[in-house]
C-alpha positions as a Markdown table, in Angstrom:
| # | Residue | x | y | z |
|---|---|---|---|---|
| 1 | Unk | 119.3 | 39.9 | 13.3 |
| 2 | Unk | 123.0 | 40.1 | 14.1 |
| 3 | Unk | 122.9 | 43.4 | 12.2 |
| 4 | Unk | 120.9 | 44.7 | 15.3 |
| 5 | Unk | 121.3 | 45.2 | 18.8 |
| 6 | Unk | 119.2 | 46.8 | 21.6 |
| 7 | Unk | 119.8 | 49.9 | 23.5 |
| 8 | Unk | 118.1 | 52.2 | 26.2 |
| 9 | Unk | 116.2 | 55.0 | 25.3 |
| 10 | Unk | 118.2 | 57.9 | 24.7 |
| 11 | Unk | 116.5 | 61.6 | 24.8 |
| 12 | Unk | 118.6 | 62.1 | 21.5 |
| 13 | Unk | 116.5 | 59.6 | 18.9 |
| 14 | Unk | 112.7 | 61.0 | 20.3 |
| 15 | Unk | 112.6 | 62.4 | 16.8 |
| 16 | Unk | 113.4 | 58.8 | 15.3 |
| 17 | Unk | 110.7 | 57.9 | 17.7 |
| 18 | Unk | 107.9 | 59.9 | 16.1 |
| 19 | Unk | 109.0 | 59.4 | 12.6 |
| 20 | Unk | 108.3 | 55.5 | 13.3 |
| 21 | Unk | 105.1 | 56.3 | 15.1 |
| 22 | Unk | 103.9 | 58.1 | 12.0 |
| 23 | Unk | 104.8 | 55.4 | 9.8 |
| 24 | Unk | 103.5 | 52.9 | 12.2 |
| 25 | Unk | 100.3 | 54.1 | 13.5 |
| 26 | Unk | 97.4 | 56.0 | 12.3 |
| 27 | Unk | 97.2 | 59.0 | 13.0 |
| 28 | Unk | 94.4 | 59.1 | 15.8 |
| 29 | Unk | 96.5 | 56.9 | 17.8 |
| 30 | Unk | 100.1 | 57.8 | 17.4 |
| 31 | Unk | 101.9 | 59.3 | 20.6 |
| 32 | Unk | 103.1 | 63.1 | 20.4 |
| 33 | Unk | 106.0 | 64.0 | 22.0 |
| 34 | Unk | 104.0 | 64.9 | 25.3 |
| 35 | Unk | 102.7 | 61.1 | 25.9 |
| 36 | Unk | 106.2 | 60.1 | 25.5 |
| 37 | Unk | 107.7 | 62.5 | 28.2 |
| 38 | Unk | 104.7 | 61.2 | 30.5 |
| 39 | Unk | 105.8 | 57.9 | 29.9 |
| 40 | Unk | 109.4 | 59.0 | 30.6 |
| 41 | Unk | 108.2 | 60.9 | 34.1 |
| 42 | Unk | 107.4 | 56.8 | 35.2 |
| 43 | Unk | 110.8 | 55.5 | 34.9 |
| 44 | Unk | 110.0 | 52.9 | 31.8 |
| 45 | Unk | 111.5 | 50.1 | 30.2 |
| 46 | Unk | 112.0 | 51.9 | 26.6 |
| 47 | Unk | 114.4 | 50.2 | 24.7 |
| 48 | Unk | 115.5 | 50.6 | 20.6 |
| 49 | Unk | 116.4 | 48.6 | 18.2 |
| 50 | Unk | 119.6 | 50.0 | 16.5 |
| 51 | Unk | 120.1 | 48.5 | 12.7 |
| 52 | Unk | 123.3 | 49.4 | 11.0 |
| 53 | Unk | 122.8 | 52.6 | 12.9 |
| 54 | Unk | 119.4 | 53.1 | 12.2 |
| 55 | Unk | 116.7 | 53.2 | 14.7 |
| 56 | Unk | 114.3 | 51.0 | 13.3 |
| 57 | Unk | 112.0 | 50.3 | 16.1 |
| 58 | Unk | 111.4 | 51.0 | 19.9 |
| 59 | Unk | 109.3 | 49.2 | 22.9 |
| 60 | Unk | 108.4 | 50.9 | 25.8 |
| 61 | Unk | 106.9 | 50.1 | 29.1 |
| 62 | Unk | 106.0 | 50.7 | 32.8 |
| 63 | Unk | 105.8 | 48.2 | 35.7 |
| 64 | Unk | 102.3 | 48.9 | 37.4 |
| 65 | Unk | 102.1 | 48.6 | 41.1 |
| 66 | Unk | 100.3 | 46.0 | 40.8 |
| 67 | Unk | 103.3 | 43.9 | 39.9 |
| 68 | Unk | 102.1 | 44.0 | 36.5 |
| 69 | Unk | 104.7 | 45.2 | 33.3 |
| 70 | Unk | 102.5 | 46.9 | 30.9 |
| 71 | Unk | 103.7 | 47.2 | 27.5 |
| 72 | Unk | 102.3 | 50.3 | 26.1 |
| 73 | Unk | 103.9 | 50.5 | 22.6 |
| 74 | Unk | 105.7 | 48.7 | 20.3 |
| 75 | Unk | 107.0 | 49.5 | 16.5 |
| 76 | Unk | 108.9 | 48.9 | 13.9 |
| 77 | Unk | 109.7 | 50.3 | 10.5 |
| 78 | Unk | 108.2 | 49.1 | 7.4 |
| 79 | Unk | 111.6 | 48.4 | 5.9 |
| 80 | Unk | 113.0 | 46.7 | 8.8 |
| 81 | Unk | 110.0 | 43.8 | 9.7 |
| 82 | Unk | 110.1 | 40.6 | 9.7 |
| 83 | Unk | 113.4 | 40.1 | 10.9 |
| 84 | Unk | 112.9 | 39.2 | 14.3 |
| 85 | Unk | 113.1 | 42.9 | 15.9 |
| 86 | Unk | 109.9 | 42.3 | 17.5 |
| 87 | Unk | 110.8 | 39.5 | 19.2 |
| 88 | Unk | 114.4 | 40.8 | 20.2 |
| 89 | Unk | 112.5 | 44.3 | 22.0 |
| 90 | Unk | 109.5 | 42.0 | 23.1 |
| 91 | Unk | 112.1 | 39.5 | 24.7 |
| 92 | Unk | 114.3 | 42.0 | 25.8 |
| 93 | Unk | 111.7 | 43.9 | 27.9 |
| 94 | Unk | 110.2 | 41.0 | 29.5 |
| 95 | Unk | 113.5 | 39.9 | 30.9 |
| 96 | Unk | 113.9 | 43.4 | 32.3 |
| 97 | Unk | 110.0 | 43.1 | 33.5 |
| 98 | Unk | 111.3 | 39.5 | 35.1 |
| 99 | Unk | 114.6 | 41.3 | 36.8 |
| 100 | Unk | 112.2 | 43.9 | 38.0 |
| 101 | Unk | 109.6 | 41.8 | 39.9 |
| 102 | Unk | 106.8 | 41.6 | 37.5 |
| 103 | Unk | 104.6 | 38.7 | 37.4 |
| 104 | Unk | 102.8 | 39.4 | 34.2 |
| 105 | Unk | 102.8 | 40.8 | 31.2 |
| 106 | Unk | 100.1 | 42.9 | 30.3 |
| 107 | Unk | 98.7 | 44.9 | 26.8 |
| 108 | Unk | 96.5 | 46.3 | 24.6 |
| 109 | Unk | 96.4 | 45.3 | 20.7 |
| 110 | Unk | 93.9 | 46.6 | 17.5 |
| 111 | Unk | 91.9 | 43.2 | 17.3 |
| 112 | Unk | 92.7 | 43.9 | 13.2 |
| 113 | Unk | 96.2 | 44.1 | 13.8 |
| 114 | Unk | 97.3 | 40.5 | 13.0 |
| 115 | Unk | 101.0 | 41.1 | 12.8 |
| 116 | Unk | 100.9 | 42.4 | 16.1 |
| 117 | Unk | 98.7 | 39.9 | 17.5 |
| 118 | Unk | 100.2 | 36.6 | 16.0 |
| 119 | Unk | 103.4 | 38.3 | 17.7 |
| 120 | Unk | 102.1 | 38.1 | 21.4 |
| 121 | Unk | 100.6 | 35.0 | 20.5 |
| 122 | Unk | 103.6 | 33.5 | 19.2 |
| 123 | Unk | 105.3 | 34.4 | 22.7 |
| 124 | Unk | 102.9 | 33.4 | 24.8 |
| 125 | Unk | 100.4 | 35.9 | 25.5 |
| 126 | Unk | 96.3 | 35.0 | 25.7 |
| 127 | Unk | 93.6 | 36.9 | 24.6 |
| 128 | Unk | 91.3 | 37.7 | 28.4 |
| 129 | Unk | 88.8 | 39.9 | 26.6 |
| 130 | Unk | 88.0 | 42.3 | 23.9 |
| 131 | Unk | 88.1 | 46.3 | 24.8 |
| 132 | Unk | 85.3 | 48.0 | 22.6 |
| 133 | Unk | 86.5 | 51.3 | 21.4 |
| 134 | Unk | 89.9 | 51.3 | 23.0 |
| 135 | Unk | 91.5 | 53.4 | 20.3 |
| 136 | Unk | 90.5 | 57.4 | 19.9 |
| 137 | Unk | 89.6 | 56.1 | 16.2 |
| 138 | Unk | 86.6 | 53.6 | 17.5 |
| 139 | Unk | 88.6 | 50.1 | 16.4 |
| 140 | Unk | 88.0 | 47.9 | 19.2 |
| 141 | Unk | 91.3 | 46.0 | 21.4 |
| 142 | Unk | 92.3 | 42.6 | 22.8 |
| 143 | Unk | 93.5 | 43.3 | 26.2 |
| 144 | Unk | 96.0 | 40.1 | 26.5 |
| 145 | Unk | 98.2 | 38.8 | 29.1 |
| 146 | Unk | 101.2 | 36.8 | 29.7 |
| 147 | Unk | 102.8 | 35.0 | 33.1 |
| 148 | Unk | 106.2 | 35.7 | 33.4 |
């Protein structure tokens, strides 16, 4: 993992951003450029993971006003998983969530997506309920939650 290292969003690598939401997501629930300059109108926590100059994945998220610090997307290239990155962005928005005030961790996950899921689990999130046809393409969701 010492071959990465996190860094704020940068205007400049949106196009690295969509490239890794169309290999990461299908194609009923990958964000557009529009969603992301929503999310950017908020004032997230969107960080990248660099990798030997590659962008090779991205987490972004908004503190609600109920003190909650949604995470509303997380990927990472094919090529570049299972080496931790997940945990580096997942670890390295939480702390900024912390900083910020947040008391909890909040998100939504494909029930089906066990990669994802054993990730959260693995740092401490619970499952609080299934969403029935969260995603535009019917699959249902876990909503989960972590204190922070």
């Amino acid at each position: 993992m010492s071959e990465c290292r996190v860094i704020p969003f940068q205007q400049e690598y949106l196009e690295k951003i969509l490239e890794i939401e169309k290999e990461c997501f299908p194609p009923l629930e990958q964000f557009d450029c529009s969603v992301f300059y929503w999310y950017l109108s908020l004032n997230p926590f969107f960080y990248l993971a660099e990798c030997r100059s590659e962008i090779a994945g991205y987490i972004l998220g908004v503190l609600e006003n109920d003190g909650s610090c949604h995470i509303v997307s997380i990927a990472v290239k094919e090529k570049w998983r299972r080496r931790r990155i997940g945990s580096l962005l997942l670890n390295t928005l939480l702390e900024e969530c912390r900083k910020h005030g947040a008391w909890r961790a909040i998100l939504e996950v494909a029930v089906d997506n066990k990669p994802a899921v054993n990730l959260y689990l693995k740092h401490g999130f619970i499952v609080k309920k299934i969403i029935p046809r969260y995603y535009s393409s019917g699959r249902d969701a876990f909503f989960m939650e972590k204190k922070l």
